[in-house]
Structures are given as C-alpha cells and as structure tokens.
C-alpha positions in Angstrom: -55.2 -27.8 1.8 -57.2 -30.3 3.4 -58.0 -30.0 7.6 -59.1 -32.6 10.2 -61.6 -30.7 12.3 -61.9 -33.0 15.7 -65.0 -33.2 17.9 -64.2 -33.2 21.5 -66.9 -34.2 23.8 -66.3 -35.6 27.9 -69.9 -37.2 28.0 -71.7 -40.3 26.7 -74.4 -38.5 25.6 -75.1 -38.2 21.5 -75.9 -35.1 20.0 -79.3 -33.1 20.7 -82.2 -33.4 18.1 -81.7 -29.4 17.5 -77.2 -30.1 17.6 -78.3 -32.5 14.9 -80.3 -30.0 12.8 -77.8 -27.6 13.3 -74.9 -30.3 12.3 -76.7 -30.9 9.1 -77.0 -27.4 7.9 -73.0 -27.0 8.7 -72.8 -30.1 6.6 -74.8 -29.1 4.0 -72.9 -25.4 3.9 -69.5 -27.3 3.5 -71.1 -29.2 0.8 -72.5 -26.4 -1.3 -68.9 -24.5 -0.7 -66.7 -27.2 -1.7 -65.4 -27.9 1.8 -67.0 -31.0 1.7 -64.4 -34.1 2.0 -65.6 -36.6 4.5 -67.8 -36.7 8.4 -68.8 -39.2 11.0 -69.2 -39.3 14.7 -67.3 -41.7 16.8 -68.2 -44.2 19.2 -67.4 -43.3 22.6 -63.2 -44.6 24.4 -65.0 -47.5 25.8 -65.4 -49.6 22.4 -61.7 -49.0 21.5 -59.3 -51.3 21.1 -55.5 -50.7 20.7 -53.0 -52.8 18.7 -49.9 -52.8 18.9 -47.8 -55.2 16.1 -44.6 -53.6 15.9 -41.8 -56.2 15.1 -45.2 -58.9 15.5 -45.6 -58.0 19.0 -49.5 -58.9 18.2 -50.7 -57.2 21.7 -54.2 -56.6 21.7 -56.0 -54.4 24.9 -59.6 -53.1 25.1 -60.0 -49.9 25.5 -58.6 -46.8 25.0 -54.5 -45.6 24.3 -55.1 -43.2 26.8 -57.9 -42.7 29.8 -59.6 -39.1 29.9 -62.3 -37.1 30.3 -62.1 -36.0 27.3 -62.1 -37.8 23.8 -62.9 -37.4 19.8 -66.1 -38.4 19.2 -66.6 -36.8 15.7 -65.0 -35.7 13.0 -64.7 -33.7 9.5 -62.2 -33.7 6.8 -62.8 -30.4 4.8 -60.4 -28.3 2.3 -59.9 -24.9 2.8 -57.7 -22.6 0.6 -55.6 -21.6 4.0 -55.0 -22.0 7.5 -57.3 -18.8 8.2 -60.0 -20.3 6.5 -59.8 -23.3 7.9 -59.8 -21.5 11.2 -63.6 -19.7 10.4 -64.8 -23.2 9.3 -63.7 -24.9 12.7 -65.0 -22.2 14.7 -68.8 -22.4 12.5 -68.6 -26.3 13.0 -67.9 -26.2 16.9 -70.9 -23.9 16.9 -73.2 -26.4 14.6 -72.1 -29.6 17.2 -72.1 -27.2 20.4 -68.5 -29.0 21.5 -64.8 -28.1 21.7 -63.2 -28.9 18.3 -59.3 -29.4 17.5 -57.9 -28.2 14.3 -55.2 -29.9 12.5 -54.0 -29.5 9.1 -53.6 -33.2 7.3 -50.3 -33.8 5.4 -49.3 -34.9 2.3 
C-alpha cells in the first residue's frame, strides 16, 4: 500500500542543518527498506496559485485555497505493507523533520 506522509509546518523557516541530517538518514532508512517511493519539501502558501477551470471558468488567484497558520511544506510517498506500519514510519519521519506530519493512505 502506498502512504502520503504530509509535513506540516506554521513558520517560514527551512529546516535546521541538524533536521537536515536527521531527514537524510530517515530518507536513507526508507531507501534501504523499500519504503522508498518519492520526497520533496514545498515552497511555503505564499507562492501558490489556485486555478480553477471547471466548465472553462479559467480563474486564476495568487495565493493560497485556503489562509492558515498552518500548511504542507514537505512531503513523502512511501509503501508500507499496512496501515500500522505505515503509522511507525510517520511517527520516525515526524521525528527526523521535527514537525507535525498527516498520514493519508493514497488510492488506487
């Protein structure tokens, strides 16, 4: 089964030099177990833009769907075998980052 594990952050501020070591060893683990599917961080609501072209509407606005404090600003895709696993793997990469993660399984 494959998992989106979401970075949630409420700051501008990038990763720590030591959350970056620490995200890099997570990385590596979910390499060298087969987790491994995809990773990148985001850039921050600010640099979003939404579009919406439902039946053509073409309507473009900067900035983000919705305004909070609180935003993704990473991500992972990993497999996992189950829900539980999936689970420890969220809860090692919220550690590595030092952030709030959200856990949702991908379908399809």
């Amino acid at each position: 089964m494959r998992f989106l594990i979401a970075v949630i952050h409420d700051t501008s501020e990038t990763a720590s030099s030591d959350e970056m070591a620490a995200i890099d060893v997570f990385n590596d683990s979910l390499i060298a177990n087969g987790h491994w599917e995809f990773a990148c961080g985001i850039d921050g609501p600010s640099t979003a833009t939404v579009i919406d072209n439902r039946n053509g509407a073409g309507l473009v606005s900067a900035g983000p769907l919705v305004e909070w404090p609180e935003y993704m600003s990473g991500l992972w895709i990993i497999e996992a075998a189950d829900l539980e696993q999936a689970q420890q793997l969220a809860t090692e990469g919220s550690k590595a980052c030092n952030r709030k993660v959200e856990l949702r399984p991908l379908l399809g």
